[in-house]
C-alpha positions in Angstrom: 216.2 -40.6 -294.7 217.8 -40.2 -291.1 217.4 -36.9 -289.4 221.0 -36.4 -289.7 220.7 -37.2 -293.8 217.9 -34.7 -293.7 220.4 -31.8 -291.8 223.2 -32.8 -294.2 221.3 -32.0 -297.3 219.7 -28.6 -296.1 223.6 -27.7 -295.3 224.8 -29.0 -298.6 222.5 -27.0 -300.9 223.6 -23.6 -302.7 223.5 -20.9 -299.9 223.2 -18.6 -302.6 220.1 -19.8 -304.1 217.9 -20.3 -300.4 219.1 -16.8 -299.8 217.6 -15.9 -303.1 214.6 -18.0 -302.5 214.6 -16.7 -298.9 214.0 -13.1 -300.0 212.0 -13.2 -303.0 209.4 -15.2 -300.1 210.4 -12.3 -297.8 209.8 -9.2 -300.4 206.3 -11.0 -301.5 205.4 -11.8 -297.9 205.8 -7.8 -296.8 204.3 -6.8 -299.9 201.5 -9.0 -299.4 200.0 -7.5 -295.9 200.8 -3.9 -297.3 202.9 -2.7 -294.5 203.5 0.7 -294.5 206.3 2.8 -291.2 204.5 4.4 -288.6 202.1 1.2 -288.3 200.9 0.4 -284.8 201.3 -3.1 -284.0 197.3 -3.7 -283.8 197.2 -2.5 -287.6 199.9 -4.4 -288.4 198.3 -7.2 -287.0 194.7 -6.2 -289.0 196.5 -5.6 -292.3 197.9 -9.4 -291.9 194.1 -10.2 -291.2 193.0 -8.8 -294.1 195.8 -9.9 -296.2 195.4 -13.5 -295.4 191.6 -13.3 -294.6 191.4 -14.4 -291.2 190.8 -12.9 -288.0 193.8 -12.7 -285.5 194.3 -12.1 -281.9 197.0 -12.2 -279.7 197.0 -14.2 -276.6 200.0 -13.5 -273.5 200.1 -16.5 -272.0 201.1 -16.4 -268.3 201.7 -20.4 -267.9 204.5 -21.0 -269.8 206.8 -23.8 -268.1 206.1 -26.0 -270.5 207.7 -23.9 -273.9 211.3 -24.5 -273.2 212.7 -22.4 -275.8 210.0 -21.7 -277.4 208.6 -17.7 -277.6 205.5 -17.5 -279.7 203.4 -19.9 -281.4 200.7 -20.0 -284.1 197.0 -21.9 -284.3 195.0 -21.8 -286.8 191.3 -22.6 -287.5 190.8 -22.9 -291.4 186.9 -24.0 -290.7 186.5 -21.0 -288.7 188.8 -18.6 -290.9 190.7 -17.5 -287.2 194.0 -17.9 -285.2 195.7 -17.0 -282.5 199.5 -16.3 -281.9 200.7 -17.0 -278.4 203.9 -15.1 -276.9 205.5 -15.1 -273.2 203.5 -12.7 -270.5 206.7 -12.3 -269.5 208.8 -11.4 -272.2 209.2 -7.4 -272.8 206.7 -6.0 -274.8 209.5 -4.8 -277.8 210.0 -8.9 -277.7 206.5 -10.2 -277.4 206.1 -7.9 -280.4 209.0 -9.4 -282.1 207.6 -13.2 -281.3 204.4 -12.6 -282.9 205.5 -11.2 -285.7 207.8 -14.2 -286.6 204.2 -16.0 -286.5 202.5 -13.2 -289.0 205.7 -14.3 -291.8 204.5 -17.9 -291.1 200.8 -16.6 -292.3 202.0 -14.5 -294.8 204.7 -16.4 -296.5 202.2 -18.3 -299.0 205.0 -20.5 -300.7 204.8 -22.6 -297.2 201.1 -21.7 -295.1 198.6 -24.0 -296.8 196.3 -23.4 -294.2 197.2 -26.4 -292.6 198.7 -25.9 -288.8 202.6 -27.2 -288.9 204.5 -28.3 -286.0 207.5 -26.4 -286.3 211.0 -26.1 -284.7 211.5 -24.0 -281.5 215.3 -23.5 -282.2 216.8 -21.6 -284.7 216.7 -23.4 -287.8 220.4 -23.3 -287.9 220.8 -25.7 -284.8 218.2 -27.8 -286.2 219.4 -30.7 -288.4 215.7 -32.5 -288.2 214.3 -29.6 -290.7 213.8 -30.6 -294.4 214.4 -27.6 -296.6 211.0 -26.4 -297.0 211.0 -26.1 -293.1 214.2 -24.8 -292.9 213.0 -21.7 -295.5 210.0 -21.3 -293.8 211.7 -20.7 -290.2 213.8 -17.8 -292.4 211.5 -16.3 -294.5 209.3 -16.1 -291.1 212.2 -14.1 -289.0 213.2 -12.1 -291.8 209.5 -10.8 -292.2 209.3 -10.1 -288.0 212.5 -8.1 -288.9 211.0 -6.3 -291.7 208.0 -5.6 -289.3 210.4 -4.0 -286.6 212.4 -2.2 -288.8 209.1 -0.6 -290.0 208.1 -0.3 -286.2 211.3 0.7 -285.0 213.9 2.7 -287.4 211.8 6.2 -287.7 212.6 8.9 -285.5 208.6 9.1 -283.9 210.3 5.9 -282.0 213.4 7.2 -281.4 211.8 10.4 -279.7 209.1 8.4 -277.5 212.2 6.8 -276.2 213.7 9.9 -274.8 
């Protein structure tokens, strides 16, 4: 099947039902690390550790010409039982943030991290017609999880007043 075959039927399938599938993956994925508001990103970052049962750190990288659109990545070392999630030196914090917690869905979203490291898309998955459906989900359920991580970060008011 051509890439373009492969775009066509991830755009011809029941929005309806990947949304469905999309947040079921989403709920259990949250649920999963045991996220609770007023988190700091370091224990959000432990509580994936121990959810998943790896260790985790985060690496700024400085050199980045080479990432094109890309914001944030994720390697993992099964045999080891570690990883690492890479984001931008340069992007603001708030973002940075953001970038690695699109990579901590990718962990937690078991219907799609078999321990195995994936190659995934650096576009949205909506301007990608190369992604098979799986792929396509995946890229979803992972944003919609760094959302639910900055809504939990972000939406109380001890935010809102540090801001001021």
């Amino acid at each position: 099947m051509s890439d373009r075959e492969i775009g066509a039927a991830a755009g011809s399938l029941d929005p309806r039902a990947t949304l469905g599938r999309v947040q079921e993956r989403t709920e259990r994925a949250l649920a999963r690390a045991a996220l609770v508001p007023g988190m700091t990103f370091p224990e959000i970052v432990q509580a994936v550790e121990r959810a998943v049962g790896i260790r985790l750190r985060i690496v700024r990288e400085t050199d980045t010409r080479t990432w094109g659109a890309l914001t944030g990545f994720l390697t993992y070392f099964p045999d080891r039982r570690e990883g690492s999630i890479h984001v931008r030196a340069s992007d603001p914090p708030v973002y940075s943030e953001f970038a690695a917690s699109h990579e901590l869905g990718h962990l937690l979203d078991d219907a799609h991290c078999s321990g195995a490291l994936h190659e995934r898309s650096s576009v949205s998955p909506h301007d990608d017609p190369s992604l098979t459906t799986p792929e396509f989900e995946a890229e979803l359920v992972a944003e919609q999880v760094a959302h639910g991580i900055a809504r939990l970060r972000y939406a109380g008011p001890p935010i809102a007043e540090v801001s001021w």
